[in-house]
VEXMI-306244 format. One record per residue (C-alpha): x, y, z. Coordinates in nm, 2 decimals, padded with zeros to 4 digits. Layout:
% residues N
> X	Y	Z
...
This chain:
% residues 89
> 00.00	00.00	00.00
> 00.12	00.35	-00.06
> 00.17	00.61	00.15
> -00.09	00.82	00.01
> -00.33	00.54	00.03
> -00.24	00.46	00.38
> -00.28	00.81	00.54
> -00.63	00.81	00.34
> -00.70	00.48	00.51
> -00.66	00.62	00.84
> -00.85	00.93	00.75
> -01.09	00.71	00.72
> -01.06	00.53	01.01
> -01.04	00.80	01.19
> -01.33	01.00	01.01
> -01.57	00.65	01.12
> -01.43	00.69	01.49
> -01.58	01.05	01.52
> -01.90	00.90	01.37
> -01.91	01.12	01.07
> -02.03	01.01	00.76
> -01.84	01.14	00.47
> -02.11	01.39	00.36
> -02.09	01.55	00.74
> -01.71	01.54	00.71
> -01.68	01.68	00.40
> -01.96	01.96	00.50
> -01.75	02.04	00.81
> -01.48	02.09	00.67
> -01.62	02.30	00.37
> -01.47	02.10	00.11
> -01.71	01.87	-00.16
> -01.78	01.46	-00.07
> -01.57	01.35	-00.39
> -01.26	01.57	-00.29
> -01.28	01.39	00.11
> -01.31	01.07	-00.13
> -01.01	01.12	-00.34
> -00.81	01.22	00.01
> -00.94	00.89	00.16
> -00.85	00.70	-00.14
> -00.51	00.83	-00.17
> -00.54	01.03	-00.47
> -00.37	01.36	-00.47
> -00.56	01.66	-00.30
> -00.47	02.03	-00.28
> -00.31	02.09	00.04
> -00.62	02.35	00.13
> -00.88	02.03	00.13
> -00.58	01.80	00.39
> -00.61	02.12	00.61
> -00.95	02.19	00.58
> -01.04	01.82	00.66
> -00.78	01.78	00.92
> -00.86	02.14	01.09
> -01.21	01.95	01.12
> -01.17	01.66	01.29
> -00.95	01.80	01.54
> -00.56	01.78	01.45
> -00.47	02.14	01.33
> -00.24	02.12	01.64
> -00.05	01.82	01.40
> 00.08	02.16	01.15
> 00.23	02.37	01.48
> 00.39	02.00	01.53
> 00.53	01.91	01.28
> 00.69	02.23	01.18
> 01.01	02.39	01.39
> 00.98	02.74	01.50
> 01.10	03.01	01.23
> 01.44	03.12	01.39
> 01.56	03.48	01.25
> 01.80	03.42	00.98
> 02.15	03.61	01.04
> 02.08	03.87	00.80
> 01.72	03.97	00.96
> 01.89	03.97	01.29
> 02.13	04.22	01.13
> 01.87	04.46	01.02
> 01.67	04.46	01.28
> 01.99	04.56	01.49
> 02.02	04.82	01.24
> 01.67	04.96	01.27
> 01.77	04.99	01.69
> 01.80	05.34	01.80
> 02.12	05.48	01.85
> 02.25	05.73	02.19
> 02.32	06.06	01.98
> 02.68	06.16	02.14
C-alpha cells in the first residue's frame, strides 16, 4: 500500500471513529464529498482540502507540530539591529 493510500485509510478510520459520515465530514470541513473521497482514497488533493479536513476533525495542532519554530535568519537579525536606536553623542 502506498503512502498516500495509507494516510487516506486512516482518514478514514479516523473520520468513522468521530461518527461522521463522509457527507458531514466533508460539510465540516467546507470541502465537496468527492474531494474527502479522493483524500481517503489516496489520490492527490490540494493541500487546502488536507487542512481543511484535518482542521475539522481536530488535528490542526499536528501543523504547529510538525513544523520547527521560524528562527531569525542572520541577515534579519542584522537589520533589525540596524533599525535599533542609536544614543546621539
Amino acid at each position: 500500500m502506498k503512502e498516500l493510500e495509507q494516510f487516506g485509510e486512516r482518514l478514514r478510520r479516523e473520520r468513522i471513529a468521530q461518527h461522521h459520515r463522509q457527507a458531514e465530514l466533508a460539510a465540516l470541513a467546507g470541502v465537496s464529498q468527492d474531494a474527502l473521497s479522493s483524500l481517503e482514497n489516496g489520490r492527490p488533493v490540494t493541500t487546502q482540502t488536507l487542512v481543511r479536513v484535518l482542521t475539522a476533525l481536530g488535528f490542526s495542532h499536528a501543523f504547529s507540530e510538525m513544523l520547527p519554530e521560524a528562527v531569525p535568519s542572520p541577515i534579519d537579525l542584522q537589520k533589525l539591529e540596524g533599525k535599533q536606536r542609536q544614543r546621539v553623542r
